[in-house]
C-alpha positions as CSV (number, residue, x, y, z in Angstrom):
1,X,-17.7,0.2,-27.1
2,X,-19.8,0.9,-29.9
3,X,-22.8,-0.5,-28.0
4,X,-22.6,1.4,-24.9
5,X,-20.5,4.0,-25.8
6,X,-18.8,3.7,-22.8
7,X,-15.4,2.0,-21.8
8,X,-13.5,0.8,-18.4
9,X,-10.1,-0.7,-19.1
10,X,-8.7,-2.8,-16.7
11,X,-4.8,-4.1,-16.3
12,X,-2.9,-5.8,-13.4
13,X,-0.1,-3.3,-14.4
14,X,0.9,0.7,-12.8
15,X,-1.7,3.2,-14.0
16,X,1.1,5.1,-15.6
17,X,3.1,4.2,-18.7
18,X,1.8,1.2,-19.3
19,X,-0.7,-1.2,-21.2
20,X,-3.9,0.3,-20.3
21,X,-2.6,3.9,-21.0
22,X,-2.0,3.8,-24.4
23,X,-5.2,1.8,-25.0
24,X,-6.9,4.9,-23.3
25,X,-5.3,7.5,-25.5
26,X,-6.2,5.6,-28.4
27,X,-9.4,5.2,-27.6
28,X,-9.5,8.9,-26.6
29,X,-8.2,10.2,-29.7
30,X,-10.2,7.7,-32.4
31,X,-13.5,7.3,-30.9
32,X,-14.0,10.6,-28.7
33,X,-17.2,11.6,-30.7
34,X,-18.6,7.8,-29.9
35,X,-17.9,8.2,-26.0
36,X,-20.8,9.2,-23.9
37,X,-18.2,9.3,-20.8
38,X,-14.9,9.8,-20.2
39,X,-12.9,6.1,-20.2
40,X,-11.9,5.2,-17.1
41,X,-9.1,3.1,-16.2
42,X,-8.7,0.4,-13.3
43,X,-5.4,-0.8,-12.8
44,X,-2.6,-1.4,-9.5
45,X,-2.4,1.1,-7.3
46,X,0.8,3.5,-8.0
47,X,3.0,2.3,-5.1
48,X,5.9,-0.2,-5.5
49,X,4.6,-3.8,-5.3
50,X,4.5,-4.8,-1.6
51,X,5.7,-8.5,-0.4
52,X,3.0,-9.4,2.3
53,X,0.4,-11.0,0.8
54,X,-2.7,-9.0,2.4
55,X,-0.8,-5.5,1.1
56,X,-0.4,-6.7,-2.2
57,X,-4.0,-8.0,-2.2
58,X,-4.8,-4.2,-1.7
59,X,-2.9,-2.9,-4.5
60,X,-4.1,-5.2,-7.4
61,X,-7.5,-4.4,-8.7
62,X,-10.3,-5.6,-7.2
63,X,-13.9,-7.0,-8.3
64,X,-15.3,-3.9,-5.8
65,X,-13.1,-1.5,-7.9
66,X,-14.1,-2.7,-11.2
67,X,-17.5,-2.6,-10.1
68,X,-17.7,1.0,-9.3
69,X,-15.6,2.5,-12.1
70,X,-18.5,0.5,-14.3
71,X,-21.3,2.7,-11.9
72,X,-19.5,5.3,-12.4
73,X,-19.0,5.6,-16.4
74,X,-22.6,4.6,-16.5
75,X,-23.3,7.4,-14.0
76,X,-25.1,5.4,-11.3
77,X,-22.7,6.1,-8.3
């Protein structure tokens, strides 16, 4: 982070109450004066975890999704 000053977590896990969250709100809270953009986080999308394998394919993170929250915290989207 200290290079860019910019940060995109990513985790398999719900978007809420887990992993990545509290890795954002430490981030938030030690290095806010570093950050140049808000962190964004990438992470399962906040539905129950579905069975079929093409719907659960569309709730897990995705390269396309990590992709453009990266545009987007550099501000190229």
């Amino acid at each position: 982070m200290k290079k860019t000053n910019r940060m995109v977590v990513l985790e398999q896990g719900w978007p809420y109450a887990g992993y990545g969250a509290q890795i954002v709100s430490v981030i938030q809270h030690e290095a806010f004066d570093d950050l140049d953009a808000p962190v964004l986080r990438v992470g399962q999308a906040d539905v129950p975890m579905p069975y079929a394998r093409n719907l659960e394919n569309l709730a897990k993170p995705s390269a396309d999704r990590v992709i453009q929250a990266c545009k987007e915290v550099l501000y190229r989207s």
